[in-house]
NUZAGU-55873 format. One record per residue (C-alpha): y, x, z; residue number from 1. Coordinates in steps of 0.25 Angstrom, whole numbers, plus 5000, padded with zeros to 4 digits. Layout:
# residues N
Y_X_Z_NUM
...
END
This chain:
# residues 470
4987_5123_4910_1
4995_5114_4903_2
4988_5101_4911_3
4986_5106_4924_4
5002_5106_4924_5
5003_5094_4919_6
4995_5090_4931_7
5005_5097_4940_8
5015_5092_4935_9
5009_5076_4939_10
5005_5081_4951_11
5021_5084_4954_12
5025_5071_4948_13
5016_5064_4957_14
5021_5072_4968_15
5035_5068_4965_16
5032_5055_4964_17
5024_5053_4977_18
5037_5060_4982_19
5045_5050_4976_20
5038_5037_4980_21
5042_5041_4996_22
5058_5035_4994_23
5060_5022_4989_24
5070_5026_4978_25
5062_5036_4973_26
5050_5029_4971_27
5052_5024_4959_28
5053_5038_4953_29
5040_5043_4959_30
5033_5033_4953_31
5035_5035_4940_32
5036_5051_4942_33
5021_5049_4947_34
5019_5040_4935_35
5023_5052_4926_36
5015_5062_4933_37
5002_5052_4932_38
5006_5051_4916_39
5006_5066_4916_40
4993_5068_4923_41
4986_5059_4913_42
4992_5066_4902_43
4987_5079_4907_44
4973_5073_4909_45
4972_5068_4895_46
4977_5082_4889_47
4967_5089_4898_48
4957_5082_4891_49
4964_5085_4877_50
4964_5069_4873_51
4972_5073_4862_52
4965_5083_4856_53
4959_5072_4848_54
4963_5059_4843_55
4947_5054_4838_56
4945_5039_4845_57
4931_5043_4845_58
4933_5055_4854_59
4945_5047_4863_60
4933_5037_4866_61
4921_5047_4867_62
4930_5055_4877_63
4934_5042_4884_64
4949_5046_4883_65
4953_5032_4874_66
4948_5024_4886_67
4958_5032_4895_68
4967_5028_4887_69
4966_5013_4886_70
4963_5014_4901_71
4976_5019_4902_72
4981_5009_4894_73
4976_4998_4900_74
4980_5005_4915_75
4994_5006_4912_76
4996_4992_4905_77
4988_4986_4918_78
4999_4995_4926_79
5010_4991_4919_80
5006_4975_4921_81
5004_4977_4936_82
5018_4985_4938_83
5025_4973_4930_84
5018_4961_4938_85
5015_4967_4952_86
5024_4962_4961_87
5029_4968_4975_88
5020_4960_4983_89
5008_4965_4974_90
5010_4979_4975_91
5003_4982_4988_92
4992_4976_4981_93
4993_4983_4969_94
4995_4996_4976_95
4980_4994_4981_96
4975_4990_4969_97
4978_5004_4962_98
4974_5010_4974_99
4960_5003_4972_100
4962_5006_4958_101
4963_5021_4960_102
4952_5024_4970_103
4943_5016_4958_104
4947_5025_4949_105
4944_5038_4956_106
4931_5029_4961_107
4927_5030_4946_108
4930_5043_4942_109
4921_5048_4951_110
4910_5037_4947_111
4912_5043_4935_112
4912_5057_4936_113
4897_5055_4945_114
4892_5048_4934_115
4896_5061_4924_116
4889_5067_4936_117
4877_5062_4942_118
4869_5073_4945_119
4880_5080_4954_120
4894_5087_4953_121
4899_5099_4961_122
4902_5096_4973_123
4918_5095_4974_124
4916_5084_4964_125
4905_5076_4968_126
4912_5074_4982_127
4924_5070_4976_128
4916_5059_4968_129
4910_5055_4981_130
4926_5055_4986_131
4931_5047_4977_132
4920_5038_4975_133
4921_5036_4990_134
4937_5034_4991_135
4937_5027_4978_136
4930_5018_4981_137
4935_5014_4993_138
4948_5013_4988_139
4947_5005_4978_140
4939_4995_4986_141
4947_4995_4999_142
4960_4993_4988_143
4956_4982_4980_144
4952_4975_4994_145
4969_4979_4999_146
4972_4972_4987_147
4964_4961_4990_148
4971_4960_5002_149
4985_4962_5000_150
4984_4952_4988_151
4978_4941_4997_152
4964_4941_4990_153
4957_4942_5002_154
4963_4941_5016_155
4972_4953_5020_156
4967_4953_5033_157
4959_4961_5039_158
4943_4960_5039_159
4935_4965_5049_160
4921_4963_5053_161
4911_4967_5064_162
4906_4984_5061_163
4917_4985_5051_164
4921_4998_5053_165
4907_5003_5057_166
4904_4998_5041_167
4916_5004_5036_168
4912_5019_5042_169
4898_5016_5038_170
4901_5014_5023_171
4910_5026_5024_172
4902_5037_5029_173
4891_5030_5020_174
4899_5033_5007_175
4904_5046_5014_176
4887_5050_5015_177
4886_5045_5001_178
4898_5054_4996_179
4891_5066_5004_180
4877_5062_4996_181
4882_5064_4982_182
4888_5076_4984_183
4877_5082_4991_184
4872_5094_4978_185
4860_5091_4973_186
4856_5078_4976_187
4847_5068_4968_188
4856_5060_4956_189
4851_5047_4961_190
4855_5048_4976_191
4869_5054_4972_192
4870_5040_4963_193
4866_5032_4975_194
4875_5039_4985_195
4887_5038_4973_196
4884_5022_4973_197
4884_5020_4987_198
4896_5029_4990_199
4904_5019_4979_200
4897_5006_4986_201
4901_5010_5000_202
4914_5017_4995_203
4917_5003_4988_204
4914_4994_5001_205
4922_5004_5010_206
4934_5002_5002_207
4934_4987_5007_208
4928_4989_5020_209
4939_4998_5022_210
4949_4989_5019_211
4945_4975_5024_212
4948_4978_5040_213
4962_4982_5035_214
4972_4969_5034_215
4985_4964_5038_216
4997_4973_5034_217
4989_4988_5035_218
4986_4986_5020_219
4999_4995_5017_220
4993_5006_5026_221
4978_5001_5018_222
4986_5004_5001_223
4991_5017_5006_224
4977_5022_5010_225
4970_5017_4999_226
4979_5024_4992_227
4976_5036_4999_228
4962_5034_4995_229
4965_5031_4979_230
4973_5044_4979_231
4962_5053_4986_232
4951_5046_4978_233
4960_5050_4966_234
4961_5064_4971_235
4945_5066_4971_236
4944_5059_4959_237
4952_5071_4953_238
4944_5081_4960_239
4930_5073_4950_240
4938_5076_4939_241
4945_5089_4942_242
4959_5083_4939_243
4969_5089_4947_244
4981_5076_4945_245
4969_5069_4950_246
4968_5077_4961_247
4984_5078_4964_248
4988_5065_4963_249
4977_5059_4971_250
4979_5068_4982_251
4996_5064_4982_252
4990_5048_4982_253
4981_5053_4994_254
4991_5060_5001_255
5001_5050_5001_256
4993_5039_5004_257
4988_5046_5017_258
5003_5047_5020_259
5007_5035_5018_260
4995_5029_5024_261
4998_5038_5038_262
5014_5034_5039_263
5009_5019_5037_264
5002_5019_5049_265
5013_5027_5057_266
5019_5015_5053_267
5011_5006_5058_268
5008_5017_5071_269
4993_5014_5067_270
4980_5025_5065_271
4975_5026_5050_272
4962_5023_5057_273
4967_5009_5066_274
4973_5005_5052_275
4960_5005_5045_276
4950_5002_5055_277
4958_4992_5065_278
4956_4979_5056_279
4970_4977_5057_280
4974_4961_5055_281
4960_4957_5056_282
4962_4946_5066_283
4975_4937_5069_284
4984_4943_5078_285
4992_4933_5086_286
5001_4946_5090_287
5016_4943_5093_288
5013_4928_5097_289
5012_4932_5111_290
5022_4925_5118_291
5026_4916_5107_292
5028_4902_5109_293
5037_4895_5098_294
5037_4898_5082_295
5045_4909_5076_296
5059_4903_5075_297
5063_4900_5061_298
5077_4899_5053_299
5083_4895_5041_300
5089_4904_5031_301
5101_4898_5033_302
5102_4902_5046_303
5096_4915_5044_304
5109_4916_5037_305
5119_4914_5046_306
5111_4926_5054_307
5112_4936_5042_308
5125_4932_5040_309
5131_4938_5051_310
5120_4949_5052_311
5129_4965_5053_312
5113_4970_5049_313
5101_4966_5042_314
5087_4972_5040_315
5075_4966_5031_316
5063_4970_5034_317
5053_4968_5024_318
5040_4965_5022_319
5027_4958_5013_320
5035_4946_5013_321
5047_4952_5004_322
5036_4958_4995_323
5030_4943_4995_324
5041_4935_4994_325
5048_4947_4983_326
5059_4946_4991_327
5065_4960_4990_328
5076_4955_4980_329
5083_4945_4989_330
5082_4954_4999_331
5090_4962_4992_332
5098_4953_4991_333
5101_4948_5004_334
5101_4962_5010_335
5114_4963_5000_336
5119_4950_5005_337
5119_4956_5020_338
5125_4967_5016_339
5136_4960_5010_340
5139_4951_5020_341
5140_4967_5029_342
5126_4966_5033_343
5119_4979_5036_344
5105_4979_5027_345
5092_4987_5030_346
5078_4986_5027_347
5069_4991_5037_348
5054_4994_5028_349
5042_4995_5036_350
5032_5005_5032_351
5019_4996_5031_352
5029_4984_5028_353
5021_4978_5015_354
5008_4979_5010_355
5009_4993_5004_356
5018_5003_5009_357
5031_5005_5004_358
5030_4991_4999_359
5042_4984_5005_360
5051_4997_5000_361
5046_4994_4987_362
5050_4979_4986_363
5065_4984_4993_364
5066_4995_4983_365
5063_4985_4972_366
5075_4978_4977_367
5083_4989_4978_368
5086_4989_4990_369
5093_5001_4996_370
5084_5011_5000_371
5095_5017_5011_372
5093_5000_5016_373
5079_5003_5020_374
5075_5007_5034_375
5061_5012_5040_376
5056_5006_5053_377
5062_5019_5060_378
5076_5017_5053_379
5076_5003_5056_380
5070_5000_5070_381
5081_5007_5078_382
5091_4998_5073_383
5085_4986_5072_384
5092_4983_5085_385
5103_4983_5079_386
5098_4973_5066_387
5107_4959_5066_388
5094_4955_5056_389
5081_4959_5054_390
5075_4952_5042_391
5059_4952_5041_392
5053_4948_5028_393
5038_4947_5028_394
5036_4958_5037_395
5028_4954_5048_396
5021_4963_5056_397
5030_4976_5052_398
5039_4968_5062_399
5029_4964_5072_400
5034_4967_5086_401
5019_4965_5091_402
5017_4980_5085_403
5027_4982_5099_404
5025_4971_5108_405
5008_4968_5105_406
4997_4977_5110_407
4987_4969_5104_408
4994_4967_5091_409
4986_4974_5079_410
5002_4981_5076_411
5005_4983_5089_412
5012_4998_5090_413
5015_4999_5075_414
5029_5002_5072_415
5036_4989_5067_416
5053_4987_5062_417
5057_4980_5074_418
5062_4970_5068_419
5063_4959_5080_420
5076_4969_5086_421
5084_4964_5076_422
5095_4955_5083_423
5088_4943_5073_424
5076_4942_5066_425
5073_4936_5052_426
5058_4935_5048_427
5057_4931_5034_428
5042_4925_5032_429
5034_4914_5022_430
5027_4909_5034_431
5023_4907_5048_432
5010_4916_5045_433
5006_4930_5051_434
5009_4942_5041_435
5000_4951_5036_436
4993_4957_5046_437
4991_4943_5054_438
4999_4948_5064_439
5010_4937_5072_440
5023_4942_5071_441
5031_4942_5086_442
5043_4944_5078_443
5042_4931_5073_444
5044_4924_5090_445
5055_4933_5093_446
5068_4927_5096_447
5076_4933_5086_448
5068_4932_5076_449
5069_4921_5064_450
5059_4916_5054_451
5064_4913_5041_452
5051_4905_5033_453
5049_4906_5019_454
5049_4914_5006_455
5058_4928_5009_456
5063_4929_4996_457
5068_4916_4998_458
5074_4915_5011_459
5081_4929_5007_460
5086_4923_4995_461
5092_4911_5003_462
5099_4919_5013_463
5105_4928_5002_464
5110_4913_4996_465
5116_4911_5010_466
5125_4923_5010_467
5128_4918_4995_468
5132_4905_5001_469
5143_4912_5010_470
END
């Protein structure tokens, strides 16, 4: 009695804290209240077990409970290293790292509990064996491969290759037969191994096939499924092992990933489907150069300057290049410059604005900035008429008019911050590259657009000393 309330009461933390990590100021909070609930759980498991019923080493080794606890050790020191180090512009990586992390886990809790049980288990639980072997797997393979990309290991671009999608549906429904095999009652030991090796094999090759046509700026929407997937892997794995937090928890990552997965591709006005199976940034698009015939024109902060300095309204609009540059700070700081000279200051976030969702939020948060300052692409769209600046930093294809003006554009009709209706346009950026996605920015030839070359913290930096040097 006394532990299935403990487990109710972490499922309600966990609630709370999913609820909490929706709003910027509160997310904080509903991090360490999901923390808490997670502490609980654990408790609860170990006192179901009645690990304290006996303090003999040899029992805590025999009953396997004194490696738990040096795995534990070892998790949360490795936990704490990372939350230290990890800087924003590694968190998108490291976001798909423990979603890889998670769907291995639940692989091998159900590798494990089918080698308890070779010769067959009731039914409920051998297909949730073959489930989560299946979405395991292919979660932890398909998120060590979105690490890979968002880390620059391997080319972040698309790849794509002739009868790729008739491979990818055939290794599926292959591990799908081989799911439907092992839980058939009654069948020889030797094929249910055979089938259990070849869904893992097939379950671990799909998780990279699955990823490998996806490229350019779609990894956000990419994190949020695989999370999805580690949280419903989890969810089975709770049903093996008859755990009921399990069960809980990993439905509320599941369901939230789902969510948040679906509002991504609102925003990008794009099909779950098309986002998967399109290739999207496969190949060079040479969309917004139609038409072009100089280079982008460039200005000096200096005279960047004497835009601002007059400017009655300012908005930033970020992207990976401020998580690159960690330029968050002295943006910060500008914004307070602006707004001291009787600028009106707004942020205006993109939803798939990053390479994780929520990721540009995070980094203004951590600069603490306003949270009343920060505008959707709704809020700030109608007014962007009325912008004196719009200041772009990094963000490439969230800006893009082509997702207006380019049927053959891979963007085109994806909802974008109108940037290029600002009365004068500022595009922070390294170089004269393509973004992300490989996408040409139109944005880039307009006429009241200016590009400003070089690091973004430090052009920031230097127009915040010009308003110092007033």
């Amino acid at each position: 009695m006394i532990i299935n309330m403990a487990y109710i009461i972490a499922c309600v933390f966990f609630i709370i804290g999913i609820k909490k990590l929706g709003k910027v100021k509160s997310a904080r909070q509903g991090n360490f209240l999901s923390s808490i609930g997670m502490l609980i759980a654990i408790i609860a498991v170990f006192s179901e077990k009645d690990v304290a019923a006996s303090w003999n080493t040899s029992d805590w080794i025999q009953n396997g409970y004194l490696w738990c606890f040096i795995a534990i050790a070892i998790g949360s020191l490795i936990g704490i290293i990372w939350a230290k180090k990890v800087k924003m512009t590694g968190m998108p990586e490291l976001v798909a790292l423990f979603n890889g992390f998670g769907g291995l886990a639940s692989l091998l809790i159900a590798l494990s509990e089918f080698l308890k049980n070779q010769e067959g288990a009731e039914i409920v639980t051998a297909v949730s064996i073959g489930l989560t072997i299946l979405i395991g797997a292919v979660t932890f393979t398909g998120s060590v491969l979105a690490w890979g990309k968002l880390s620059e290991k391997i080319t972040g671009r698309a790849i794509v290759f002739k009868g790729q999608k008739s491979i990818n549906l055939l290794f599926i429904l292959t591990a799908v037969a081989a799911v439907v095999v092992y839980t058939i009652p009654g069948i020889d030991v030797q094929i249910k191994i055979i089938a259990v090796i070849a869904l893992t094999a097939l379950a671990l090759i799909s998780g990279i096939t699955f990823v490998l046509p996806i490229g350019g700026w779609d990894m956000p929407v990419v994190i949020s499924m695989l999370n999805s997937f580690s949280g419903l892997a989890a969810s089975m794995a709770g049903f093996i092992i008859s755990n009921t937090v399990l069960i809980v928890s990993g439905c509320l990552v599941g369901a939230s990933g789902v969510v948040l997965t679906l509002i991504m591709c609102k925003a990008m006005n794009r099909s779950i489907g098309n986002l998967l199976f399109s290739g999207f940034g496969a190949s060079d698009s040479s969309s917004g150069t139609k038409g072009a015939v100089s280079e982008p024109k460039a200005v000096s902060v200096e005279d960047a300057y004497l835009i601002l300095e007059s400017a009655g309204s300012v908005v930033f609009i970020p992207g990976y290049g401020m998580a690159v540059a960690q330029a968050q700070h002295v943006v910060k700081e500008l914004a307070s410059k602006l707004e001291g000279n009787g600028a009106e200051v707004s942020f205006a976030v993109h939803p798939v604005a990053g390479r994780m969702p929520g990721h540009m939020n995070v980094l203004l948060a951590e600069a603490d900035i306003p949270y009343e300052q920060l505008k959707t692409m709704e809020e700030v769209n109608p007014i962007m008429p009325t912008q004196d600046v719009a200041i772009v930093i990094g963000a490439n294809d969230v800006v893009n008019p082509a997702a207006e003006t380019d049927s053959s554009s891979p963007i085109y009709g994806m909802p974008i911050i109108k940037a290029y209706e600002a009365k004068t346009v500022f595009v922070l950026k390294r170089g004269k590259g393509k973004g992300f996605s490989g996408i040409e920015n139109e944005l880039f030839y307009m006429k009241n657009n200016l590009m400003i070359y070089g690091d973004a913290k430090a052009t920031i930096s230097a127009l915040a000393a010009e308003f110092n040097n007033e």
